[in-house]
C-alpha positions as CSV (number, residue, x, y, z in Angstrom):
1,X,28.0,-4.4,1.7
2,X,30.4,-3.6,5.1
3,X,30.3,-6.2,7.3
4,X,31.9,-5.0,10.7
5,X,33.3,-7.2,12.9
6,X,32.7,-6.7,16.9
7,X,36.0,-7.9,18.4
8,X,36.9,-4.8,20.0
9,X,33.8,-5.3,22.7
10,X,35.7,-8.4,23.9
11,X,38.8,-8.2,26.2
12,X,41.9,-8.4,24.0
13,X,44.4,-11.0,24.5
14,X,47.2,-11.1,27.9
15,X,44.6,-8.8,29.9
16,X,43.5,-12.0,32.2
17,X,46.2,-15.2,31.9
18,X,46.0,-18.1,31.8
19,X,46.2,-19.2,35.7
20,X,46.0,-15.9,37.3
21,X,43.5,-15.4,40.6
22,X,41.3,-13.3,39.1
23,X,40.6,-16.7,36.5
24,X,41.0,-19.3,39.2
25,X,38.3,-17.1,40.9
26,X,36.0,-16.9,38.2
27,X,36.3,-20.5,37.5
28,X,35.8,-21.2,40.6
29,X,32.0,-19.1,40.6
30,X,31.1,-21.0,37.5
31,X,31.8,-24.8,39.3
32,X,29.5,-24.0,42.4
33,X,26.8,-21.6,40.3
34,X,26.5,-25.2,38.3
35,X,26.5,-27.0,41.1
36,X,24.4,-24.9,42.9
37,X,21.5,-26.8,40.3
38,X,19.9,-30.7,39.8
39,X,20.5,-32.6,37.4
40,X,19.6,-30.7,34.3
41,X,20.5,-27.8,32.5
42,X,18.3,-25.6,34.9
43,X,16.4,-28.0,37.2
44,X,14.0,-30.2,36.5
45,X,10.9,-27.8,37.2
46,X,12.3,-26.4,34.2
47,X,12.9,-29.4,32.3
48,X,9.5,-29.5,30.6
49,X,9.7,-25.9,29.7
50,X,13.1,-26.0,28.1
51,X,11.8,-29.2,26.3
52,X,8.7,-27.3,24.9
53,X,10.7,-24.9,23.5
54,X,13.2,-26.8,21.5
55,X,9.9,-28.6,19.8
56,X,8.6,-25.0,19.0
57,X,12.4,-24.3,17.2
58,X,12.9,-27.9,15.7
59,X,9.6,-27.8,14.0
60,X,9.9,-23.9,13.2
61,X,13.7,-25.0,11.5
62,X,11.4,-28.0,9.5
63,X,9.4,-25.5,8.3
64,X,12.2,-23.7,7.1
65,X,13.6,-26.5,5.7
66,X,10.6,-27.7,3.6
67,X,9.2,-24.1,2.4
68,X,13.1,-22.5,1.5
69,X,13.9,-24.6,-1.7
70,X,10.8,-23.1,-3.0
71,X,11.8,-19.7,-2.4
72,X,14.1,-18.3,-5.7
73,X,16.7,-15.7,-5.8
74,X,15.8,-12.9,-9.1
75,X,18.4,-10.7,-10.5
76,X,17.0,-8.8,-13.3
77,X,18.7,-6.4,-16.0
78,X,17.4,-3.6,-18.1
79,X,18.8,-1.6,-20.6
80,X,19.3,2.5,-19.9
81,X,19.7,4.6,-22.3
82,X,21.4,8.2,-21.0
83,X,20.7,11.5,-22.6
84,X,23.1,13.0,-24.7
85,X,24.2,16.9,-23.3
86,X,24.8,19.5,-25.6
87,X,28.4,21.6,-25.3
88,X,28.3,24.8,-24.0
89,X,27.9,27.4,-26.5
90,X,31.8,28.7,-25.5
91,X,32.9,25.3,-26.4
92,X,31.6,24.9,-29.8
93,X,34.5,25.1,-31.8
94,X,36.2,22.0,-33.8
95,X,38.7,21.7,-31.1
96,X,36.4,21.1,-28.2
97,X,33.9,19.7,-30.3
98,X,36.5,16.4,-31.5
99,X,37.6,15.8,-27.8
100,X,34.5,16.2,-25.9
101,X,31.6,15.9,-27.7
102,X,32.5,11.9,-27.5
103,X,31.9,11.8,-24.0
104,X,28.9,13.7,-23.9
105,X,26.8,11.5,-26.8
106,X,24.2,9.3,-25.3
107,X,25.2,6.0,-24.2
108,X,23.7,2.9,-23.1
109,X,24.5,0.5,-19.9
110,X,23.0,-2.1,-17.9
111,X,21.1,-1.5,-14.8
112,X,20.8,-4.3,-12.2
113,X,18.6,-5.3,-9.5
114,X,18.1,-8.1,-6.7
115,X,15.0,-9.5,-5.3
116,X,13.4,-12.6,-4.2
117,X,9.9,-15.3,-5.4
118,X,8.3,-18.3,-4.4
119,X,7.5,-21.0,-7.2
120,X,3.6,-21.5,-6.2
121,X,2.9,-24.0,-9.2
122,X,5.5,-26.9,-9.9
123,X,5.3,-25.8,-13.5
124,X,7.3,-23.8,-12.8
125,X,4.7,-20.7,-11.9
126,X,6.9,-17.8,-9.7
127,X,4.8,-14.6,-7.9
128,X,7.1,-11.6,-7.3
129,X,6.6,-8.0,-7.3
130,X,5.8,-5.8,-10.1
131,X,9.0,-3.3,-9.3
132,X,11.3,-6.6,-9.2
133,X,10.2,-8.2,-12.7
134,X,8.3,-5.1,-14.1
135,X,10.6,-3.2,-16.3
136,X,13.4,-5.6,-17.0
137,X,15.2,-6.6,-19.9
138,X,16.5,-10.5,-19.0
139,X,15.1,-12.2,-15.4
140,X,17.2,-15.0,-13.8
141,X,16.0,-17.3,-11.4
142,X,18.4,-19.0,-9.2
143,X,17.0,-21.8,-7.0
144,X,18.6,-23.2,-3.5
145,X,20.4,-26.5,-5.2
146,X,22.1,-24.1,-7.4
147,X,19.9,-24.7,-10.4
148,X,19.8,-21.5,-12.6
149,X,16.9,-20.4,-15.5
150,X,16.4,-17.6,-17.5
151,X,12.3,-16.7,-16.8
152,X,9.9,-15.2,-18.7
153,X,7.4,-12.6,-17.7
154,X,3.8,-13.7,-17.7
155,X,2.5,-10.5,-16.8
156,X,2.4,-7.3,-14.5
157,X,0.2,-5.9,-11.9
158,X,1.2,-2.3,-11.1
159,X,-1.7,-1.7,-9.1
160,X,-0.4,-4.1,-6.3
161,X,3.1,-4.4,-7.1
162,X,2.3,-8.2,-8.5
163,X,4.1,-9.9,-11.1
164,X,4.3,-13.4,-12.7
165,X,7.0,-15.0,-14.1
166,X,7.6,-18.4,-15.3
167,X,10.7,-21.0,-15.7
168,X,10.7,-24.0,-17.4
169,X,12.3,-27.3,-15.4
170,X,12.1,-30.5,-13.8
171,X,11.0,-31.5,-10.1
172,X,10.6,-28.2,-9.3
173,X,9.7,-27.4,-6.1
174,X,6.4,-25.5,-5.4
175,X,4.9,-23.9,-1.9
176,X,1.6,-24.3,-0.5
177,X,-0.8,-21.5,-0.3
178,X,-2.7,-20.8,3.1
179,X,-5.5,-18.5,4.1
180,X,-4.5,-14.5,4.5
181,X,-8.2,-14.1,5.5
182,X,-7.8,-16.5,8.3
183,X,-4.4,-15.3,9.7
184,X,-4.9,-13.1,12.8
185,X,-2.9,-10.6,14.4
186,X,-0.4,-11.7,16.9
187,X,0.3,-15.0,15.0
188,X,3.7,-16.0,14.1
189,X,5.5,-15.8,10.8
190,X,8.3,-15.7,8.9
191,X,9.8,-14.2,5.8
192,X,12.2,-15.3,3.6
193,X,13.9,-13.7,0.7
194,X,17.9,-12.7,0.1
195,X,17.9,-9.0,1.7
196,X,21.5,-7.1,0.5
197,X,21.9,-10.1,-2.0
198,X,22.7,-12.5,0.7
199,X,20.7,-15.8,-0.6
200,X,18.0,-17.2,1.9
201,X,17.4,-15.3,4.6
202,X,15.1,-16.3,6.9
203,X,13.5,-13.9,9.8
204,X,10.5,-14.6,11.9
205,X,8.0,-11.9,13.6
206,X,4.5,-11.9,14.3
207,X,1.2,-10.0,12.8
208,X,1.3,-6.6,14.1
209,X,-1.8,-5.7,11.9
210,X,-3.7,-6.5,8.9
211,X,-5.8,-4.4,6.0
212,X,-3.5,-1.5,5.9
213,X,-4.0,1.1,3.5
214,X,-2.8,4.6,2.8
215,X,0.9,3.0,2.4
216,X,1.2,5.1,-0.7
217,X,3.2,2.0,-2.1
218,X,0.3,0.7,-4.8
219,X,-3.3,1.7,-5.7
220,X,-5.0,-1.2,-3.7
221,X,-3.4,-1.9,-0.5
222,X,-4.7,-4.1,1.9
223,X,-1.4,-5.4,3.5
224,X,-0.5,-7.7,6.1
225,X,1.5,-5.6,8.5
226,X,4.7,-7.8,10.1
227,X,7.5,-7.0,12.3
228,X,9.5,-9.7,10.9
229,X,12.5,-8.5,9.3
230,X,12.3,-7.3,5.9
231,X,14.9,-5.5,3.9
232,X,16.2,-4.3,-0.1
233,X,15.9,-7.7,-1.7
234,X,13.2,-9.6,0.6
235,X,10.6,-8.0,-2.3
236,X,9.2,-10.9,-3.8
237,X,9.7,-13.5,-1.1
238,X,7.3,-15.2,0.4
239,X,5.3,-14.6,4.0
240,X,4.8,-17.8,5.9
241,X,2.7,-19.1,8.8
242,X,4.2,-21.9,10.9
243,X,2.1,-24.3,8.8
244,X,4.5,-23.5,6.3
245,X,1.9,-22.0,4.0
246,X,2.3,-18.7,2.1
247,X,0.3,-15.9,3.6
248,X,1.6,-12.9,1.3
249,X,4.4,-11.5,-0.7
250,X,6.7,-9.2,1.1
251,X,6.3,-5.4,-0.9
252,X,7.6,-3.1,1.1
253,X,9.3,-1.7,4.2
254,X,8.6,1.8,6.3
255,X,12.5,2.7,7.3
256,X,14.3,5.8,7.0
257,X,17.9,4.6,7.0
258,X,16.7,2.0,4.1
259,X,16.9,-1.1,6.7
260,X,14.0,-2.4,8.4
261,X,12.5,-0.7,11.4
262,X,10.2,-3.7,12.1
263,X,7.8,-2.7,10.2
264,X,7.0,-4.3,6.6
265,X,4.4,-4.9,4.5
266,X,3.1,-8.4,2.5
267,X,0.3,-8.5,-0.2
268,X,-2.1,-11.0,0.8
269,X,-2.3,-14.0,-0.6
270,X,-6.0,-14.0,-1.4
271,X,-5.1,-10.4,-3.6
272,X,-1.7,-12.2,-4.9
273,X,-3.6,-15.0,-6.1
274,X,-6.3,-13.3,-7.6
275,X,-3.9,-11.3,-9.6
276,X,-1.8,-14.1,-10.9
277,X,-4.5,-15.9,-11.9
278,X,-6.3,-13.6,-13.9
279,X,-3.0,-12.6,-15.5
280,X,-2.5,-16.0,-16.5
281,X,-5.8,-16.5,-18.1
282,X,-6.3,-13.5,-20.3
283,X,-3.1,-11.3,-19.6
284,X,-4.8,-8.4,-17.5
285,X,-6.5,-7.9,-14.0
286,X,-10.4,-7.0,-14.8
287,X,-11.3,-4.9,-11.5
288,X,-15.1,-3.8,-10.9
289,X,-16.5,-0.2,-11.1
290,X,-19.0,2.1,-9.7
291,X,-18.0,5.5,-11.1
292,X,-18.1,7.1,-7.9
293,X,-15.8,9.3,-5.8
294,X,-15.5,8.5,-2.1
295,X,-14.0,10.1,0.9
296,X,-13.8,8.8,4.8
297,X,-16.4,10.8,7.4
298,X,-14.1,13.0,9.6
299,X,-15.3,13.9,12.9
300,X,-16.2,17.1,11.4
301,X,-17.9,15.5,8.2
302,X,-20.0,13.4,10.9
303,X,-21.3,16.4,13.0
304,X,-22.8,18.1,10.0
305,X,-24.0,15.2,8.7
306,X,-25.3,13.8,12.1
307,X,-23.8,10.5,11.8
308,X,-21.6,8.8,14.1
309,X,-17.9,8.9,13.1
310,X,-16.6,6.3,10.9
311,X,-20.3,5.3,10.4
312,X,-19.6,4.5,6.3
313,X,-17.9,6.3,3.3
314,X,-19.7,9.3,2.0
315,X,-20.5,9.4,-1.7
316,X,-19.0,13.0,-3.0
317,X,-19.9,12.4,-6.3
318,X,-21.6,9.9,-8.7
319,X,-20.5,10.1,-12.5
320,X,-22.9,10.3,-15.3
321,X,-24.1,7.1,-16.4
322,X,-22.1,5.3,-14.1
323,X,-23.0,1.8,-12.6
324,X,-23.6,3.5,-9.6
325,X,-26.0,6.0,-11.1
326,X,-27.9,3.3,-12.7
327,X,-28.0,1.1,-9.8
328,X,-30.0,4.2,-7.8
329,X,-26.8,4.9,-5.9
330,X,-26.9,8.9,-5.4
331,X,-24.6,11.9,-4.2
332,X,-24.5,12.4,-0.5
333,X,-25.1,8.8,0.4
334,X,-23.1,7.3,3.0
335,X,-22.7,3.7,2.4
336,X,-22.2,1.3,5.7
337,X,-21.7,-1.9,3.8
338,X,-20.9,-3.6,0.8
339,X,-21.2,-7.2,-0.5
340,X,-22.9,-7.9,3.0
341,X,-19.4,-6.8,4.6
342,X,-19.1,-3.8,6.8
343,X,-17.5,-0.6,4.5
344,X,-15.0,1.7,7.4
345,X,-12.9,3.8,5.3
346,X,-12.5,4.7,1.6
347,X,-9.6,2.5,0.8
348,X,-11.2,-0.7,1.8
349,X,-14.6,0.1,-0.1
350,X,-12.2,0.8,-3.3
351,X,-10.7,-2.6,-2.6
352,X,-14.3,-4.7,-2.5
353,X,-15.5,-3.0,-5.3
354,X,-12.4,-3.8,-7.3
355,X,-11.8,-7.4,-6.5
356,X,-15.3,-7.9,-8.0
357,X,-15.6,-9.6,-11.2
358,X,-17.4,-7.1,-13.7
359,X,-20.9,-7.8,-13.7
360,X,-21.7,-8.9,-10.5
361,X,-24.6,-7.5,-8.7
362,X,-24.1,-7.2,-4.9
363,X,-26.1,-5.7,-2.1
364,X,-25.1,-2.2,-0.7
365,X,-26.5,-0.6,2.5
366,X,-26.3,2.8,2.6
367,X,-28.1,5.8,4.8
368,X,-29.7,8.4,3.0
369,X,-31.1,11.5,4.7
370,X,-31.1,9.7,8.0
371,X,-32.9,6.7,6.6
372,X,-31.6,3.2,6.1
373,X,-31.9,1.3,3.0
374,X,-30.5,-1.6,0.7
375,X,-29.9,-1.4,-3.2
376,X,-28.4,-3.9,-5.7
377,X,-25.5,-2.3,-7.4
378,X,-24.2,-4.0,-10.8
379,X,-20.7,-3.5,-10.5
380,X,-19.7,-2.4,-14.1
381,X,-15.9,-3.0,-15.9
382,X,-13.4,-0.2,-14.3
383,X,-12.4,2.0,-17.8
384,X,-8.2,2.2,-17.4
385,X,-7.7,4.1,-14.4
386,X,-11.0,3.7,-11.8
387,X,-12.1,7.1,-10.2
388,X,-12.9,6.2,-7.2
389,X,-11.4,8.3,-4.8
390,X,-11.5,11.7,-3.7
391,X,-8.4,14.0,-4.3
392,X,-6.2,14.4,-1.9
393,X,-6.5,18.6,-1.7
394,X,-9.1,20.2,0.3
395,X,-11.9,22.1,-1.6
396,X,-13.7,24.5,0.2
397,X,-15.7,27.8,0.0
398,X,-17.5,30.8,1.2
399,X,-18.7,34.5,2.0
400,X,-17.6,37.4,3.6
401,X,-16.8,36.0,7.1
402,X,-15.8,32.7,5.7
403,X,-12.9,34.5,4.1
404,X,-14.2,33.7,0.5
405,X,-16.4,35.9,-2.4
406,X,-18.7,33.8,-4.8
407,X,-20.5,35.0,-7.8
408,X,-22.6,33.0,-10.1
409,X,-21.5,30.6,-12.8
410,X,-21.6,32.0,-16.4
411,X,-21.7,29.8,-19.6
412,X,-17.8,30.4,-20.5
413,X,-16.8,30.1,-17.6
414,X,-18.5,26.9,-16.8
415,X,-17.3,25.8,-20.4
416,X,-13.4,26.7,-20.2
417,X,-13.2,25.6,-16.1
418,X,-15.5,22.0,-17.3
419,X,-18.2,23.0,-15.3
420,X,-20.4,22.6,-18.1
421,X,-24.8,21.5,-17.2
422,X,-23.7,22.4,-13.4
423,X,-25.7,24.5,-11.2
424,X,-23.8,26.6,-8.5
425,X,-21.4,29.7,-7.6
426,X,-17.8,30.1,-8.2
427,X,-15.1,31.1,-5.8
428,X,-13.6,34.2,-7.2
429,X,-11.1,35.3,-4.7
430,X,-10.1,33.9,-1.1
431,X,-8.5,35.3,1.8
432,X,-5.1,34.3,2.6
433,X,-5.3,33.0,6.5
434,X,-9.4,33.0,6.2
435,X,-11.1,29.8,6.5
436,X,-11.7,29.2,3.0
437,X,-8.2,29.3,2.6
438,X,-7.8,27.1,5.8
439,X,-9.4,24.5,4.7
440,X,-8.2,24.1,0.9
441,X,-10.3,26.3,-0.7
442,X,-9.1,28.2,-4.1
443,X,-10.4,30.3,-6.7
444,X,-11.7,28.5,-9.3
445,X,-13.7,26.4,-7.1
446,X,-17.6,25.7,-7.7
447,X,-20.5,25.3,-4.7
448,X,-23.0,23.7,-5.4
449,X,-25.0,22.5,-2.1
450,X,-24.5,24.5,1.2
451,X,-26.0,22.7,4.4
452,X,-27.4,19.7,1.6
453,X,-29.1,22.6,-0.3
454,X,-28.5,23.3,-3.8
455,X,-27.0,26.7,-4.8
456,X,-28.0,28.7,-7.5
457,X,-27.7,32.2,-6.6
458,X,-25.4,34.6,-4.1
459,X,-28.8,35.2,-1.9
460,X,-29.1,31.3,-1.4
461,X,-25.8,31.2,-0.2
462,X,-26.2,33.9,2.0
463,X,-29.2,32.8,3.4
464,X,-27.9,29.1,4.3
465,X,-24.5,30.8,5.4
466,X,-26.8,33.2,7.7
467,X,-28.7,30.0,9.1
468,X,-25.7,28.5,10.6
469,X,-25.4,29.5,14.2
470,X,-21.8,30.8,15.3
471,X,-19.3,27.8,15.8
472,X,-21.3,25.2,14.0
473,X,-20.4,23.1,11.0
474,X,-21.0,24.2,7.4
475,X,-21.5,21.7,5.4
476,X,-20.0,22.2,1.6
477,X,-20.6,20.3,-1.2
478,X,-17.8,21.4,-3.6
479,X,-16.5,20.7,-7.2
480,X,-12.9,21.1,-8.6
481,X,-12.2,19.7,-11.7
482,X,-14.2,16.1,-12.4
483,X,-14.2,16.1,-8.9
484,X,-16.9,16.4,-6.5
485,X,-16.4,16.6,-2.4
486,X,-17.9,17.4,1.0
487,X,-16.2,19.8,3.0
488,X,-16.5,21.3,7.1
489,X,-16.0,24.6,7.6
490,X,-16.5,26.0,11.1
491,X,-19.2,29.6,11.1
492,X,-16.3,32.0,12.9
């Protein structure tokens, strides 16, 4: 850590003395611009004000006082074990061999990291992050009195960056819990953690946003967005509202010099506490399932499907024998809401699907073919990794002016590229610079649906292709893989 002091922006020593004119005239200014006032640092029509304030900062320094002892310093250490490297072929005889070879054997140290909890349970019950706790070896806990523990890890969430750790001691303290659903955006809170390994740390901020996704920090991400400052070694401390209640566990920061940039990132409580507690009571997180891959209605994806934008999440695919297959949910559906909550994008329906226990049965509105309509989806037991998004690539395809060839689908090839009981044409070759290429698409890819239609022969693709009146949307419905997805391409 440098620490750089700023004495060289103030005037150095013997440039004004003591009892020159330029000082008797300065002193002189300050006397009648504090005279110049009533009683009262600024007047009393600013009394009140100044008076308010100080209440706001006494009570915000209380909070402080009463949520901090809670709040735990974690340096963990893991043991690393290095590769050995070979010698050089040239250096293989006994002479290089006996004085270097040593040096180059595999060796072991100890790797150490920083970070921050809170002790939620006076047991002595800690919530930190996954990538604090996770991986290491040996996890002390070191306490604001000076108290010291050696913890032991409960268990892991990788999938939002939770862990759980536990000491055992006496009058521990414990923070209170508050509502992450009923913060709002705007409101003030603060964060607390030892950032650079400097022990409690406090910095206040507001809101700036909540429910953000597509971090690319965990697989569920639904974070509270703050502006208070978070740096290296605030992960794992605790998000408060000036209740003094925790609201989320600071995760992550965006920065690009590795400081904050004022803006950080806190798991919500709600998902925090979900987590712990079903780590504590059987040692995993069970997250629902529908066997289904999504993807969010571009403006493109909403003119050919002649929706509004942002109307749902588009169903690319449905799995075989999924929950959602049994439950009537189909390929092409566009569902608007789930749980009796409005769905918006992809990541948030992934989120309520998962937070469900397995086994529920919930109500899902979706539009189909233009029409509206409810079913009740059992939300099955999510199989080690869920599929439930679309990949990330484009997939697209088509003929002749599209920049694409296609030819139909024989039984090795659908049996070597896992296109196996799949109707539809393949992409054999694709114009660099063409549209097809444009948008993602790449041999090896399979059509099955052109405009909604299904596929089965060059002469229907033609003929859908043909349909399309120059400029408008093509609507694709394309497979890669085990993945299905809808994909725009504009008629040139």
């Amino acid at each position: 850590m440098i620490v750089r002091r700023l004495h060289s922006v103030f005037p150095k020593p013997g440039f004004i003395r003591p009892g020159s004119g330029f000082l008797s005239l300065v002193f002189l200014g300050l006397t009648v611009f504090a005279l110049s006032f009533p009683s009262g640092a600024f007047g009393g029509e600013y009394d009140k004000e100044i008076e308010a304030m100080m209440r706001t900062s006494k009570a915000r320094a209380a909070i402080v006082r009463e949520i901090s002892a809670s709040v735990v310093n974690i340096s963990v250490e893991k043991n690393v074990k290095t590769q050995g490297t070979a010698l050089p072929e040239p250096f293989q005889d006994e002479f290089f061999r006996r004085f270097f070879q040593p040096r180059m054997n595999p060796r072991e140290f100890k790797q150490q990291g920083l970070g921050s909890g809170v002790i939620v349970d006076a047991s002595g019950i800690i919530l930190t992050n996954n990538h604090v706790a996770g991986d290491a070896d040996v996890i002390k806990v070191k306490l604001k009195d000076g108290r010291e523990f050696k913890a032991t890890l409960i268990g892991t969430d990788p999938s939002t960056d939770v862990a759980v750790i536990r000491i055992k001691g006496t009058n521990l303290p414990s923070a209170k819990l508050g509502s992450s659903d009923e913060i709002e955006v705007g409101e003030s809170v603060i964060a607390i953690g030892n950032p650079f390994g400097l022990e409690q740390t406090i910095t206040a901020g507001i809101v700036s946003a909540k429910g953000r996704s597509g971090v690319g920090v965990t697989d569920y991400e639904d974070f509270i967005q703050t502006d208070a400052s978070i740096n290296p070694g605030n992960s794992g401390g605790p998000l408060v509202n000036l209740r003094g209640e925790v609201v989320g566990i600071n995760t992550a920061i965006f920065s690009r010099s590795g400081g904050s940039q004022g803006i950080g990132f806190a798991i919500p409580i709600k998902m925090a506490s979900s987590v712990m507690k079903s780590l504590m009571e059987t040692g995993s997180v069970a997250r629902g399932f529908l066997g289904v891959v999504i993807q969010d209605i571009s403006p493109d994806l909403a003119e050919a499907l002649g929706v509004n934008p942002h109307s749902g999440v588009l169903i690319a695919q449905v799995g075989p024998d999924s929950p959602a297959k049994k439950s009537g949910i189909q390929d092409g559906d566009i569902i608007t809401a789930f749980n009796s909550k409005p769905v918006t994008n992809s990541n948030g329906l992934r989120y309520a699907v998962a937070e469900l226990k397995p086994g529920s049965k919930v109500p899902v509105e979706l539009i189909r073919e233009g029409k509206t309509m409810t079913l009740m989806a059992l939300v099955g037991n999510q199989p080690g990794k869920e599929v439930v998004k679309a990949p990330n690539g484009n997939n697209e395809k088509t003929t002749g002016i599209l920049g694409m060839t296609v030819a139909p689908l024989d039984q090795v090839q659908a049996k070597n590229l896992g296109y196996s009981g799949l109707n539809g044409l393949l992409v054999t070759q694709v114009a660099p610079g063409g549209p097809a290429f444009e948008v993602g698409i790449r041999q090896g890819v399979l059509i099955m649906e052109v405009n909604r239609k299904p596929i089965r022969s060059v002469s229907d693709f033609k003929r859908e292709v043909k349909k399309t009146p120059k400029g408008k949307k093509i609507l694709l419905l394309a497979r890669e893989g085990e993945n299905s997805r809808f994909l725009v391409i504009a008629k040139p």
